[in-house]
C-alpha positions in Angstrom: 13.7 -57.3 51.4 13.9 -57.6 47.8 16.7 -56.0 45.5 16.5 -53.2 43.4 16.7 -55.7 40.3 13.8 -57.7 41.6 11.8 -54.8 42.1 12.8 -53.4 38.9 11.5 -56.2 37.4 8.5 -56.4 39.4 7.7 -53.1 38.1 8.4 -54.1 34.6 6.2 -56.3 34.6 2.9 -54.6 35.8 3.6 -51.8 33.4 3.3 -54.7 30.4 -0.1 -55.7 31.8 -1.0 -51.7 31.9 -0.2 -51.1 28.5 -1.8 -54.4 27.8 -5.1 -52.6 29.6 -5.0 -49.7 27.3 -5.1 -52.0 24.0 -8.9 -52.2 22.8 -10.2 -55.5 21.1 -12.7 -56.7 19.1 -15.4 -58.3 21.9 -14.8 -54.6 23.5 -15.9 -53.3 20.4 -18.7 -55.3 19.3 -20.0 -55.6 23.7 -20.6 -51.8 24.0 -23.9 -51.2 22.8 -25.4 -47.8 23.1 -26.2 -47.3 26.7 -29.7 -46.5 25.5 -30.6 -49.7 23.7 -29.3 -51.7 27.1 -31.8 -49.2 29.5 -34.7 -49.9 26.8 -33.8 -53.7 27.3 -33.2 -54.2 31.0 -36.5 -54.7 33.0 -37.3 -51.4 35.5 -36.8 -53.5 38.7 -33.2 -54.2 38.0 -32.8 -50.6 37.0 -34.1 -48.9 40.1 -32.1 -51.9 42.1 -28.8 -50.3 40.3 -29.8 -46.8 40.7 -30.0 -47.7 44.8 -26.7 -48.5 44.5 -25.3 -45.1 43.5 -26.3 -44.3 47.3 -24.2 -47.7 48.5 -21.1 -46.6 46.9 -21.4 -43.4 48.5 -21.8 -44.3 51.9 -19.0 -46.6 51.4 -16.6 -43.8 49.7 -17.3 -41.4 52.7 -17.5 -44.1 55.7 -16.6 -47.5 54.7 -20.2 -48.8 55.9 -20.8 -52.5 56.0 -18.8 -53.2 53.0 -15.7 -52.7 55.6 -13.3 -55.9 55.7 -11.8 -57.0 58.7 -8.0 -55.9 59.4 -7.3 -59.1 61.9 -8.2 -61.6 59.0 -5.8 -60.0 56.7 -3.3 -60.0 59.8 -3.7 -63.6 60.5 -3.3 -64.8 57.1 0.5 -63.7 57.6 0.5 -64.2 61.4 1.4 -61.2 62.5 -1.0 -58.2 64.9 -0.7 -55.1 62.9 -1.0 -53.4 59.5 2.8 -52.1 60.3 4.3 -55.6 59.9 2.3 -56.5 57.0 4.5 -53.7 55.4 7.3 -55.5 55.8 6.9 -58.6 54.4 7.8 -59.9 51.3 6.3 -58.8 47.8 6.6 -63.1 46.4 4.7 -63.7 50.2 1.9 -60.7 49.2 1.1 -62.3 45.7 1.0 -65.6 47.4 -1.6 -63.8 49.9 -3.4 -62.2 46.5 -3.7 -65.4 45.0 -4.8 -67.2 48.1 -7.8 -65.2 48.5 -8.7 -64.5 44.8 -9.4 -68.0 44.5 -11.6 -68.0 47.9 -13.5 -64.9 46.1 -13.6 -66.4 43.2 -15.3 -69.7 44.2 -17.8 -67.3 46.1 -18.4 -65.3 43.3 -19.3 -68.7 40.8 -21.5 -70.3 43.8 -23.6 -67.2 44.1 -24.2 -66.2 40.4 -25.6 -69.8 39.7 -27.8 -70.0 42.3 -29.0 -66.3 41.8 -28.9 -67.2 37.9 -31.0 -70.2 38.3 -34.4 -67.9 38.5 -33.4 -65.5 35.8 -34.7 -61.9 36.1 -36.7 -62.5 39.7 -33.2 -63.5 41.3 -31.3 -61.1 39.4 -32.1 -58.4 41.9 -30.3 -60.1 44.6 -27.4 -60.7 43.0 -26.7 -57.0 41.4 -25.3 -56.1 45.3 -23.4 -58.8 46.5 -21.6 -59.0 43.5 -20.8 -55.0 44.4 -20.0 -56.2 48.2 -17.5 -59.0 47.2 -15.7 -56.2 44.3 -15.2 -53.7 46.9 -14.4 -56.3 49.6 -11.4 -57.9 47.1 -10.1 -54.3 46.3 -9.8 -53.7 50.4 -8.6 -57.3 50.8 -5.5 -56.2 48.0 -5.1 -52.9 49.6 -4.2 -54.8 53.1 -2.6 -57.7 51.3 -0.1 -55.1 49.9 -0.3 -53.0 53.1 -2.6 -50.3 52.9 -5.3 -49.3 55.1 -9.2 -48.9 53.4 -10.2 -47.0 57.0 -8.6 -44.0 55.2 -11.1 -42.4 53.4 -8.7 -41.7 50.4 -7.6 -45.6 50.3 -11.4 -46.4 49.3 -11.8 -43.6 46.5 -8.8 -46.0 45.3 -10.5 -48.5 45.5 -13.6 -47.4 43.3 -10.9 -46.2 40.7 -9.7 -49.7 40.7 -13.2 -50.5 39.7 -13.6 -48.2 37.0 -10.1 -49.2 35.3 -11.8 -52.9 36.0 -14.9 -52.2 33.7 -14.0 -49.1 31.4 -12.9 -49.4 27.5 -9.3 -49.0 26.6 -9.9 -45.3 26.1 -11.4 -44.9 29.6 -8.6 -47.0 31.0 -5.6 -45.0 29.8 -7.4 -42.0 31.5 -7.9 -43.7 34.9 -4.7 -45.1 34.9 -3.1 -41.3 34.9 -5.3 -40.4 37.4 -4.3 -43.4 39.4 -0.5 -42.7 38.8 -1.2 -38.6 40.4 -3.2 -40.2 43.4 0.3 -41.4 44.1 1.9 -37.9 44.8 -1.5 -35.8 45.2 -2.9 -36.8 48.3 -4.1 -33.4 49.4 -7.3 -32.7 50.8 -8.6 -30.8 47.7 -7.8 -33.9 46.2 -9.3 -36.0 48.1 -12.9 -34.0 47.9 -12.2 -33.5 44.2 -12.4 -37.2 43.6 -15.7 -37.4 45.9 -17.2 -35.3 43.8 -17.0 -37.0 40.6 -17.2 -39.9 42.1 -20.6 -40.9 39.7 -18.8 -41.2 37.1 -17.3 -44.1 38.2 -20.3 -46.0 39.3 -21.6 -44.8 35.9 -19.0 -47.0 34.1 -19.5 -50.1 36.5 -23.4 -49.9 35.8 -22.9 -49.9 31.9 -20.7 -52.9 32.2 -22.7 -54.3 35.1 -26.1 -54.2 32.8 -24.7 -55.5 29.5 -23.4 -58.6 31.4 -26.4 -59.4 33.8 -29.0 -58.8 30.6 -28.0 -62.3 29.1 -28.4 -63.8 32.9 -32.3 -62.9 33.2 -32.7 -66.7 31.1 -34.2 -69.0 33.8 -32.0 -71.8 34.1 -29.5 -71.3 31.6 -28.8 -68.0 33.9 -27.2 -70.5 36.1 -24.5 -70.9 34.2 -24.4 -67.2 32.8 -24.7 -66.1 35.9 -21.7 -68.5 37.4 -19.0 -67.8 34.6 -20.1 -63.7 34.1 -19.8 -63.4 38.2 -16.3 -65.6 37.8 -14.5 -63.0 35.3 -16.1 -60.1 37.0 -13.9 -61.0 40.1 -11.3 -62.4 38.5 -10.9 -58.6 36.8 -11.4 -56.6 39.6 -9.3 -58.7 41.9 -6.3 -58.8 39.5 -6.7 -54.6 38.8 -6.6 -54.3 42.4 -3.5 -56.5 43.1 -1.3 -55.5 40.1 -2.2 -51.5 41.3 -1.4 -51.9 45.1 1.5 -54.1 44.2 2.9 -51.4 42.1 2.6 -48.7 44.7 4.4 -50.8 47.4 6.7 -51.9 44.7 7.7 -47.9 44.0 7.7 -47.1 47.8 10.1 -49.5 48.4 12.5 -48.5 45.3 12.5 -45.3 46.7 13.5 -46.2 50.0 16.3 -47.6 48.7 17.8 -44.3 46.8 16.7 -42.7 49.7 19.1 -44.4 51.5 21.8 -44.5 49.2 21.2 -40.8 48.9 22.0 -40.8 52.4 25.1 -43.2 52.6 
């Protein structure tokens, strides 16, 4: 296991790229539009095909559905059987794990917006899910990377607040990033049904950000490559909110092990 001083510095550095998530600049700035103008511009299809997904994200908060990852792939990227063991491996071996399959998302994530991009608006519609699918499937793919199950009901309201802090302005993020910080030592049942309640506010944020990007990809043919470099640094954000989160939390856990223990010595 690692020392106190690499995990201290392990920790140091994910709170720089938190505070760096809470600084606001001038694309953020000039990108929000008013909600409003976007819902006047975006055809009604792709509306009422991102209002059906309020109901997917849902179903997947309360019971996983088919957006539900596979432990034994996780398990057999280390080479181990069980959830238990990934625990124990190294934090440098987890990032190389991260890293190993943000790339493999990724690569999916460019392949699919061009070829969804390539027939502008009419293809548009089919891309607007999967590119939900592969966000929540990289956010469980972190969780078990760093050791955490997403069959816990609790581990995938995580998971949408990981998406929120993925796609909210710097103002949003410093408020989701407290209320990440309490789902740390608040993991009571009220708590729990407290976040499935306001749990629209969430998807609320990941439409806005979700319409402003895919407007510019209804072009035929230049939506190819729209749609290939927009789906890129979609994944690319959610997959490096989710790792630098679930790294932190195993990070902590394991620094207070070890006062734990000297407490005990």
């Amino acid at each position: 296991m690692e020392s106190v001083t690499q995990l201290s510095q392990e920790l140091k550095k994910i709170n720089i790229w938190e505070r760096d998530q809470e600084r606001s600049n001038t694309w953020e700035k000039i990108g929000r539009l008013p909600f409003w103008i976007l819902d006047r511009m975006t055809p009604a299809f792709i509306q009422r095909r991102l209002n059906q997904l309020i109901g997917e994200v849902s179903r997947f908060i309360e019971y996983g559905g088919r957006y539900l990852v596979d432990e034994k792939k996780i398990c057999q990227l280390y080479h181990v059987s069980s959830l238990a063991e990934i625990q124990n491996q190294p934090i440098t071996e987890m990032d190389k794990k991260a890293r190993i399959l943000m790339e493999k998302r990724v690569r999916f994530a460019q392949i699919q917006g061009a070829t969804t991009g390539f027939g502008g608006m009419f293809t548009l519609v089919a891309d607007i899910p999967i590119l939900l699918g592969t966000s929540l499937k990289v956010l469980q793919e972190m969780a078990l990377i760093y050791g955490y199950d997403p069959n816990d009901a609790s581990e995938r309201i995580y998971m949408i607040k990981c998406l929120q802090l993925a796609f909210s302005m710097s103002v949003g993020k410093r408020s989701v990033l407290r209320e990440l910080r309490d789902f740390q030592t608040e993991k009571s049942n009220e708590q729990v049904i407290s976040q499935l309640q306001g749990w629209r506010e969430v998807f609320n944020t990941y439409r806005e950000h979700m319409t402003w990007k895919k407007l510019f990809q209804t072009v035929p043919l230049a939506g190819t490559l729209i749609g290939s470099t927009m789906n890129k640094g979609m994944i690319e954000k959610v997959a490096e909110t989710g790792q630098m989160l679930y790294k932190k939390r195993r990070v902590l856990e394991r620094l207070n092990e070890v006062n734990a223990e000297k407490h005990l010595s």
